[in-house]
N, CA and C atoms as an extended XYZ file, in Angstrom:
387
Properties=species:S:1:pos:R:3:atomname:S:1:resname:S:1:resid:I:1 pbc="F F F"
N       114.926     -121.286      -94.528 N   UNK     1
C       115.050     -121.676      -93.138 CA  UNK     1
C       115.066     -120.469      -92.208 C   UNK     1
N       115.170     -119.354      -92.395 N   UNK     2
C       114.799     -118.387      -91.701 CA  UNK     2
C       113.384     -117.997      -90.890 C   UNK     2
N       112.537     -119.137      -91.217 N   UNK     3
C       111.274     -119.364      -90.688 CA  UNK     3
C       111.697     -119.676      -89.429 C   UNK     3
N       112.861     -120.476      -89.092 N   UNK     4
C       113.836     -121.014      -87.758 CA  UNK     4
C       113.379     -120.046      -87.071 C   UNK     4
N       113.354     -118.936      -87.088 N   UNK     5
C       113.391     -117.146      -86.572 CA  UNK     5
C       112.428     -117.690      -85.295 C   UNK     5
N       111.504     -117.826      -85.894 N   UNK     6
C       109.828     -118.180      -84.633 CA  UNK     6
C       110.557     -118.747      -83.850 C   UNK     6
N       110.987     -119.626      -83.902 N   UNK     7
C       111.738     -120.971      -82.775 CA  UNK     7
C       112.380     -120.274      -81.876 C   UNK     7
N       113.138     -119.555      -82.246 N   UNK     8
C       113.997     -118.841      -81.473 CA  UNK     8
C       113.175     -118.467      -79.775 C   UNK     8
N       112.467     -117.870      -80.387 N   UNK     9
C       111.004     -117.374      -79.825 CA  UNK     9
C       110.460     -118.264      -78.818 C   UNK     9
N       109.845     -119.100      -79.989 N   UNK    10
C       108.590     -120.310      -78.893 CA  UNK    10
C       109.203     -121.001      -78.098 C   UNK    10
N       110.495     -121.413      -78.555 N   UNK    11
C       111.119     -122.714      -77.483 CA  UNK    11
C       111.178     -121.991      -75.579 C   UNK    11
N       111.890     -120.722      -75.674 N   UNK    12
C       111.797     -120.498      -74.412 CA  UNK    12
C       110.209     -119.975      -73.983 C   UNK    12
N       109.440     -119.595      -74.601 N   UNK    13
C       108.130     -119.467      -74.101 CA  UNK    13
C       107.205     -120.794      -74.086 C   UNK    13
N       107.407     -121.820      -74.654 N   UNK    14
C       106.507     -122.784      -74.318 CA  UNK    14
C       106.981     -123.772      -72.996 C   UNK    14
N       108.725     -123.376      -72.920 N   UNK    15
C       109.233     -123.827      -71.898 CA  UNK    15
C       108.704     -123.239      -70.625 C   UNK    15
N       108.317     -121.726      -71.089 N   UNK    16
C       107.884     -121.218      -69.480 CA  UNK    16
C       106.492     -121.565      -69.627 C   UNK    16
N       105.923     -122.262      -70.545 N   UNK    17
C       104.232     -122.231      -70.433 CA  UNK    17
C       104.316     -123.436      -69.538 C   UNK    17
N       105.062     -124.607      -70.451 N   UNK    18
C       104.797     -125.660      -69.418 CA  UNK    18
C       105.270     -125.757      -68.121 C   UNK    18
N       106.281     -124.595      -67.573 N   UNK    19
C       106.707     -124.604      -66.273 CA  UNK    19
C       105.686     -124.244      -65.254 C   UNK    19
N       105.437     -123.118      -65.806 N   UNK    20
C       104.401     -122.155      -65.058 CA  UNK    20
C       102.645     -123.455      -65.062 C   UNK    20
N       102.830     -124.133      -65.696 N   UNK    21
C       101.426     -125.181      -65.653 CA  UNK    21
C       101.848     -126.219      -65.084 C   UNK    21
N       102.529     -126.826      -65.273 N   UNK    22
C       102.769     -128.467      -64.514 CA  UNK    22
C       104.590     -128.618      -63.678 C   UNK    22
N       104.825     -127.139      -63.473 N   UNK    23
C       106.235     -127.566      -63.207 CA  UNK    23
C       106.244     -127.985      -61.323 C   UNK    23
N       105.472     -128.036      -61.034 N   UNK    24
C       105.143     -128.307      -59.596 CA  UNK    24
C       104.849     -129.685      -59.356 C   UNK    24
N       104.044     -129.788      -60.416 N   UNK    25
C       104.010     -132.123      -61.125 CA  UNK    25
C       104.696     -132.226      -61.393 C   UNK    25
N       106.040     -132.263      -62.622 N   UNK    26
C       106.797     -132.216      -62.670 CA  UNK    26
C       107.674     -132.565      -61.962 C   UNK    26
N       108.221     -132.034      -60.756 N   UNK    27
C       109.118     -132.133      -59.802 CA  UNK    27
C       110.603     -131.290      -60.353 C   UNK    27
N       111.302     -131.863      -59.044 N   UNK    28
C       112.563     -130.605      -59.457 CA  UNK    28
C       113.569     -131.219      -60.841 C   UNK    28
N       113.863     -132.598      -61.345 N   UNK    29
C       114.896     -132.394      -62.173 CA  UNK    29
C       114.007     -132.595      -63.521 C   UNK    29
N       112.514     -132.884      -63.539 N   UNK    30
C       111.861     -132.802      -64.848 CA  UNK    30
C       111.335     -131.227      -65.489 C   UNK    30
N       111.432     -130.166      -64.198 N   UNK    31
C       111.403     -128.802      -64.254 CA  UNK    31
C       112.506     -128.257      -65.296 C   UNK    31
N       113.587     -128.795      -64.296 N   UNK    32
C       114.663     -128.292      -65.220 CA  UNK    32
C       114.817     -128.795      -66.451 C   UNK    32
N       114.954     -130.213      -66.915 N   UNK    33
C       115.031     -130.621      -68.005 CA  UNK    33
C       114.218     -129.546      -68.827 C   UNK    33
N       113.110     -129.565      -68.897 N   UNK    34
C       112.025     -128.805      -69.945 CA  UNK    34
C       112.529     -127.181      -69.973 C   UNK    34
N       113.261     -126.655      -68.953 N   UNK    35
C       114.150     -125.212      -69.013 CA  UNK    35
C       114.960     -125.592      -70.553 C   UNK    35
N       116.125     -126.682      -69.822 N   UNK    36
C       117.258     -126.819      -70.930 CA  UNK    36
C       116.617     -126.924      -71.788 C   UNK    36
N       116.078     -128.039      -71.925 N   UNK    37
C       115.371     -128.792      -73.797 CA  UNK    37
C       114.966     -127.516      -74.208 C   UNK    37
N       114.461     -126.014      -73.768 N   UNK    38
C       113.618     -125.130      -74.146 CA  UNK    38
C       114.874     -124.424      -74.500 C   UNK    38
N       115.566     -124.041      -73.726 N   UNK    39
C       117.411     -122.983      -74.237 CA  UNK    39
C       117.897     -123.712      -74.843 C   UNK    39
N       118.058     -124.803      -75.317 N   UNK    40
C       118.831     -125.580      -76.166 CA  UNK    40
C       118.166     -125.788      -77.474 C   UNK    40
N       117.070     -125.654      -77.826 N   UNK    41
C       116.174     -125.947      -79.026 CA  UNK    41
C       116.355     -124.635      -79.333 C   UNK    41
N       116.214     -123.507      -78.644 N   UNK    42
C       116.566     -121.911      -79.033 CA  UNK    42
C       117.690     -121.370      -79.206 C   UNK    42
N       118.904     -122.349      -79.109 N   UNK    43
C       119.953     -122.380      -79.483 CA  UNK    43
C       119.998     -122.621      -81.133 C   UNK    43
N       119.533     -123.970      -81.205 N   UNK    44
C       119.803     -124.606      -82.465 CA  UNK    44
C       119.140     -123.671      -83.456 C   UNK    44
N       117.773     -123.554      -82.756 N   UNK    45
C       117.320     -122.922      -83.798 CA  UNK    45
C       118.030     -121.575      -84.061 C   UNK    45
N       118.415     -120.455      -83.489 N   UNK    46
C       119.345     -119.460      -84.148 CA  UNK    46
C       120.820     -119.946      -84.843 C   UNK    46
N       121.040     -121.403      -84.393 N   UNK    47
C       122.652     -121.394      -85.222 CA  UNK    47
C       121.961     -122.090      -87.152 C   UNK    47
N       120.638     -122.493      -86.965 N   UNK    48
C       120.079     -123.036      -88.123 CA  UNK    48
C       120.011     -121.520      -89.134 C   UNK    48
N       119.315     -120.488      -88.076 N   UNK    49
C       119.123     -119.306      -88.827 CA  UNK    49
C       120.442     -118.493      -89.189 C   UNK    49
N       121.068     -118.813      -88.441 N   UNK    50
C       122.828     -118.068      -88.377 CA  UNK    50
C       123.673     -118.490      -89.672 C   UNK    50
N       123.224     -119.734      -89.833 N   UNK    51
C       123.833     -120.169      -91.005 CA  UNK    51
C       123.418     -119.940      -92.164 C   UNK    51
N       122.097     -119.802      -91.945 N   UNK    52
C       120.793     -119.572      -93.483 CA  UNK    52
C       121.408     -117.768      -93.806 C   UNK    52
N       121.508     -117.368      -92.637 N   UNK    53
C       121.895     -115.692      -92.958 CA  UNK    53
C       124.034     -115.550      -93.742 C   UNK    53
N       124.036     -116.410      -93.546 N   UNK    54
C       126.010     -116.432      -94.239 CA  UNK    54
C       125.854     -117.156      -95.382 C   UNK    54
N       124.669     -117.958      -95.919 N   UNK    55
C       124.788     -118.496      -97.284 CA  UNK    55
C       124.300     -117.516      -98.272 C   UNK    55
N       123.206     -116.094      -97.592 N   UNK    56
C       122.996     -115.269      -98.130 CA  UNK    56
C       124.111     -114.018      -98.734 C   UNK    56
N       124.018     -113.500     -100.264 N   UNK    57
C       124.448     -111.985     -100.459 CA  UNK    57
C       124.687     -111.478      -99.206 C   UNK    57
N       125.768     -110.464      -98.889 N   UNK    58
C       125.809     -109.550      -97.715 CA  UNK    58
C       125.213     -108.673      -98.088 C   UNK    58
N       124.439     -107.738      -98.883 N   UNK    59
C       123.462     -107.195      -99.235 CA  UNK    59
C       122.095     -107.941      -99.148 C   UNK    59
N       121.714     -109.224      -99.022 N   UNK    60
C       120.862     -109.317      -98.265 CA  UNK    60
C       120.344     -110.427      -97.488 C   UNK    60
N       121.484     -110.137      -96.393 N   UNK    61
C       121.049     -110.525      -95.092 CA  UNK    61
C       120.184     -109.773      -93.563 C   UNK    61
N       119.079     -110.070      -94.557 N   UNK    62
C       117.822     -109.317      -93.208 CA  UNK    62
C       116.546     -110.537      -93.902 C   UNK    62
N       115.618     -110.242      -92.898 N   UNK    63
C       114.370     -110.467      -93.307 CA  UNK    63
C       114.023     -110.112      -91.992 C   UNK    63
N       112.769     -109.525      -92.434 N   UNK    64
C       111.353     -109.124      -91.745 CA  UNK    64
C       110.431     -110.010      -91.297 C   UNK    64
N       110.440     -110.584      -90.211 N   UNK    65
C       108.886     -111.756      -89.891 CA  UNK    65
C       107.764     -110.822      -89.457 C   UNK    65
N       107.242     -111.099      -90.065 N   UNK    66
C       105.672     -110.618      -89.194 CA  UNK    66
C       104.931     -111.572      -88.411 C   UNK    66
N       104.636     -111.651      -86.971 N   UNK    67
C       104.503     -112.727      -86.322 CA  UNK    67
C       102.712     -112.460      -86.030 C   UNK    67
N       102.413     -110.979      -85.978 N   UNK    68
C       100.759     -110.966      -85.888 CA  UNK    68
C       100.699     -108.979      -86.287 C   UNK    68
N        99.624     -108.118      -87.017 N   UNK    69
C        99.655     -106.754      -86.953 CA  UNK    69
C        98.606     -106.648      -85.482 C   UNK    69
N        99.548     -105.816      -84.880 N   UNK    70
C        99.200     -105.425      -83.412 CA  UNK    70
C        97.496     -104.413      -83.696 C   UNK    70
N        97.955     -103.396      -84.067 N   UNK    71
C        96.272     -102.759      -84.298 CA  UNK    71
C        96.684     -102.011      -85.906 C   UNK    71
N        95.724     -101.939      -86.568 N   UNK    72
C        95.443     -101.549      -87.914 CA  UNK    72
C        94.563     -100.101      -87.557 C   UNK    72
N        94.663      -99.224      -88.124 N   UNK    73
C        94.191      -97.930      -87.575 CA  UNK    73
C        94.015      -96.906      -88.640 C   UNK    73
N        93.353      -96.878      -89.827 N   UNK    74
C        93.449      -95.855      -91.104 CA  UNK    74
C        94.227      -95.668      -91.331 C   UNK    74
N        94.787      -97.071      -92.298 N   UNK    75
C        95.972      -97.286      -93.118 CA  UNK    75
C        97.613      -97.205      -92.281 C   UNK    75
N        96.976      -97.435      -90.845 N   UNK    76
C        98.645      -97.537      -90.398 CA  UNK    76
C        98.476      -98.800      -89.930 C   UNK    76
N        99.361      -99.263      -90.059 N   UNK    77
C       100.020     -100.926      -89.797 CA  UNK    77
C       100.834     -101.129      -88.165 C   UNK    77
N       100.652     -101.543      -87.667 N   UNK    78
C       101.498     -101.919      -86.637 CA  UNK    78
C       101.728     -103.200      -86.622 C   UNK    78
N       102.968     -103.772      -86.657 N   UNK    79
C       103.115     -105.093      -86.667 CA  UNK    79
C       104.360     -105.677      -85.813 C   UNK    79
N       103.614     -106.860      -85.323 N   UNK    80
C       105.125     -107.269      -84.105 CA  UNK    80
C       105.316     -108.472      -84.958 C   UNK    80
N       106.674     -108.530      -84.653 N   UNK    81
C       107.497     -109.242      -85.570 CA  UNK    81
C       108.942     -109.217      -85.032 C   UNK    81
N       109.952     -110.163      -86.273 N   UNK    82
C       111.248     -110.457      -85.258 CA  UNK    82
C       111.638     -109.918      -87.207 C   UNK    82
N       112.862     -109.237      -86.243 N   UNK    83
C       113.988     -108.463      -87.532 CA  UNK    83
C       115.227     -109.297      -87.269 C   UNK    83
N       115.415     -109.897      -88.416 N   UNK    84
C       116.547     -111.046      -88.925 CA  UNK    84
C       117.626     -110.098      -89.262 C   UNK    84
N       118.814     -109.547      -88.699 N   UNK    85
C       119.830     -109.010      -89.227 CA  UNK    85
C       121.239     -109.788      -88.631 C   UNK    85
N       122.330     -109.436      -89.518 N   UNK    86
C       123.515     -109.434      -88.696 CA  UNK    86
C       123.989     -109.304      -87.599 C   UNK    86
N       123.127     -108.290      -86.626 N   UNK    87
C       123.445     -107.359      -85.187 CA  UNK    87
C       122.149     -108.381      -84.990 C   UNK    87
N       121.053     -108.612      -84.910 N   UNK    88
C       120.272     -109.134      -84.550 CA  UNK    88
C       120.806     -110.572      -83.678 C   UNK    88
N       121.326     -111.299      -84.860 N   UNK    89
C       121.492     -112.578      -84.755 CA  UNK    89
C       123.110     -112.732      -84.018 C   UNK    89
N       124.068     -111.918      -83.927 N   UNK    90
C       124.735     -111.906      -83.060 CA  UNK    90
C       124.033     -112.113      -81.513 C   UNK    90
N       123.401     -110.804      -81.437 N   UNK    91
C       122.776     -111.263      -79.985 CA  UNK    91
C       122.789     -112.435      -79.862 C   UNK    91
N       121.667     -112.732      -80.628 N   UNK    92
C       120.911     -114.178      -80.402 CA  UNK    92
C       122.076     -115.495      -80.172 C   UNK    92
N       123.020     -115.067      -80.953 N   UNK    93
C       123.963     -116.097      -80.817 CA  UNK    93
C       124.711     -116.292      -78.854 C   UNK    93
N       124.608     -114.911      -78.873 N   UNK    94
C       125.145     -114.138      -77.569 CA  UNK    94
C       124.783     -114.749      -76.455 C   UNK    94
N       123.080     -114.906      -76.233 N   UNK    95
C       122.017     -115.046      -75.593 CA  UNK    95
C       121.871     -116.774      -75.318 C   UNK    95
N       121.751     -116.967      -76.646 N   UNK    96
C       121.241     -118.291      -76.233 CA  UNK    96
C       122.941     -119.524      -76.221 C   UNK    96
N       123.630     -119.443      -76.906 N   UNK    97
C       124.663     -119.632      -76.935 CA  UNK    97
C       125.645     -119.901      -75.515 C   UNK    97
N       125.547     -118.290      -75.128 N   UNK    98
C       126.937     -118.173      -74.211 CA  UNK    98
C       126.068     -118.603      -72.433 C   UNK    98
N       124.906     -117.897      -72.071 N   UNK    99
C       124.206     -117.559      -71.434 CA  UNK    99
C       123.861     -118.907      -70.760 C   UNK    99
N       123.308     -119.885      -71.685 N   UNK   100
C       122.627     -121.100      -70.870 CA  UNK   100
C       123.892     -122.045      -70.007 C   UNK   100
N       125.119     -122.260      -70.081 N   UNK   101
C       126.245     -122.882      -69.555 CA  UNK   101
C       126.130     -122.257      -68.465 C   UNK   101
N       126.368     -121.073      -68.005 N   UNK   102
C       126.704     -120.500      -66.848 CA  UNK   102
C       125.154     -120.241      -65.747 C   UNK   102
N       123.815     -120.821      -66.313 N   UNK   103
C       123.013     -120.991      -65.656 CA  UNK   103
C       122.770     -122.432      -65.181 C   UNK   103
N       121.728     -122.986      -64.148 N   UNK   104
C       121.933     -124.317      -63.948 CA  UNK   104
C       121.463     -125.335      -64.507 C   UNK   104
N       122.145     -126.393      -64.468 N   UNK   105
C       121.860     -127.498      -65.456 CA  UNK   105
C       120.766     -128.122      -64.616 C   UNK   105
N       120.069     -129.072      -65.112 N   UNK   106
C       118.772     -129.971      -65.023 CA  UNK   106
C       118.781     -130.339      -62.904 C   UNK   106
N       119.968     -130.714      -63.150 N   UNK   107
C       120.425     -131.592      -61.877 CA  UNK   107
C       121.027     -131.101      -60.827 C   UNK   107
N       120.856     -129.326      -60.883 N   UNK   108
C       121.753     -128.488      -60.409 CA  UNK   108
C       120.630     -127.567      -59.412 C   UNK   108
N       121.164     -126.877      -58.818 N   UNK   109
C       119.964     -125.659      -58.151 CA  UNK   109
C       120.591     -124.164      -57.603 C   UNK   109
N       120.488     -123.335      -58.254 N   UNK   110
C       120.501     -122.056      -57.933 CA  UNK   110
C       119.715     -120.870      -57.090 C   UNK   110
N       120.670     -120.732      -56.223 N   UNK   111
C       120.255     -119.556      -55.325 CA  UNK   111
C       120.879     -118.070      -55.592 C   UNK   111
N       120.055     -117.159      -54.827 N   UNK   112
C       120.903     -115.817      -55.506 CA  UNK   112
C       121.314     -115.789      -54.393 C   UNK   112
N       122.442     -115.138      -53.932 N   UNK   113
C       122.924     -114.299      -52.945 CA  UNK   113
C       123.108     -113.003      -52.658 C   UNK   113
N       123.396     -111.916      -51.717 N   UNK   114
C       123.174     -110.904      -52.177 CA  UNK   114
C       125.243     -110.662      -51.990 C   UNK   114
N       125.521     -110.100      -52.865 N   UNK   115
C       126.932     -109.487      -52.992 CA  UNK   115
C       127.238     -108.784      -51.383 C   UNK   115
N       128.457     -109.007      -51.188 N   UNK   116
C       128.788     -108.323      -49.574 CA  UNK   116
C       128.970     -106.766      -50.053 C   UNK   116
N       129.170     -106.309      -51.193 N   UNK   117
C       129.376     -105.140      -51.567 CA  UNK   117
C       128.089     -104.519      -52.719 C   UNK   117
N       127.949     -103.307      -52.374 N   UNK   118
C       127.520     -102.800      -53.507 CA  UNK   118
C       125.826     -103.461      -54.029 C   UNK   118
N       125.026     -102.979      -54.360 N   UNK   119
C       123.605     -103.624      -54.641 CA  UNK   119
C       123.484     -104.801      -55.327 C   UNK   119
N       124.521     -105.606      -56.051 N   UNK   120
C       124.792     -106.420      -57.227 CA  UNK   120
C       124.044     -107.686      -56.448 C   UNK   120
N       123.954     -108.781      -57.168 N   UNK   121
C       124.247     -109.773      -56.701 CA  UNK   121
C       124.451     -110.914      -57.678 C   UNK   121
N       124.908     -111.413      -56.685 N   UNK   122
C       125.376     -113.033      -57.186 CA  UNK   122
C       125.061     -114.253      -57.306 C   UNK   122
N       125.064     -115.630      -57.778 N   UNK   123
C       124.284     -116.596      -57.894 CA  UNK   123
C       125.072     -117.630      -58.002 C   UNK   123
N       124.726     -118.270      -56.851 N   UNK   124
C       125.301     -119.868      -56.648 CA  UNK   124
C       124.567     -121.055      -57.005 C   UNK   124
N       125.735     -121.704      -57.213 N   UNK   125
C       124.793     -122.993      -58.504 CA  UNK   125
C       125.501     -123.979      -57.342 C   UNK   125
N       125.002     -125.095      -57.044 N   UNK   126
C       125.436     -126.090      -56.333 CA  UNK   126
C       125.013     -127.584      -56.693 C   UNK   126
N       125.577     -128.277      -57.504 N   UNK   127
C       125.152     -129.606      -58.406 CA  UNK   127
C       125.420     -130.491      -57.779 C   UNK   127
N       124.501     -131.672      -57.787 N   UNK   128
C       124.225     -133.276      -57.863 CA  UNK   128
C       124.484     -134.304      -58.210 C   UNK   128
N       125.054     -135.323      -58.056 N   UNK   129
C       125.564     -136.694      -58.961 CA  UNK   129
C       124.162     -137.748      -58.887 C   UNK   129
């Protein structure tokens, strides 16, 4: 199940494919839906892989995906790919996990603001019944 790995991946990029193509048809709370369904499937899928990595030896919990070799060049390899580790998959847990709650839900709409101090800024979520 570490194949899960890709998912991680595609769910938020096919979420922005279909945003960036029909999220204007769509409208505003079918936009968002297809955000969540996309952070939430990239959720599951790292807690699927999170778990596949703790049933493993602690000696060996990694794997290597190779997702495509970027250019091949007299015998050198370049290859993009996703590295399955311990520190890896923390992130991921980090990311998709902690991250999507505190952004807005389907039914919700966010603006940035700019901070009264300092270059930072801030972001107001203001939700719907």
């Amino acid at each position: 199940m570490v194949n899960a790995a890709y998912a991680i991946v595609a769910f938020p990029l096919l979420g922005f494919i279909i945003n960036l193509v029909s999220g204007r048809r769509l409208g505003e709370p079918a936009a968002g839906w297809v955000g969540t369904v996309a952070a939430g499937g990239s959720f599951v899928s790292t807690l699927i892989v999170w778990v596949t990595m703790l049933g493993r030896p602690a000696d060996n919990r990694f794997a290597d995906l190779t997702i495509f070799t970027w250019f091949p060049v007299a015998g050198l390899h370049v290859n993009a790919g996703i590295l399955v580790d311990p520190l890896s998959m923390t992130m991921a847990l980090f990311v998709t996990g902690y991250r999507p709650p505190y952004t807005c839900t389907p039914s919700g709409t966010c603006t940035g603001t700019p901070a009264s101090t300092g270059s930072s800024s801030t972001s107001t979520c203001s939700f719907s019944r």
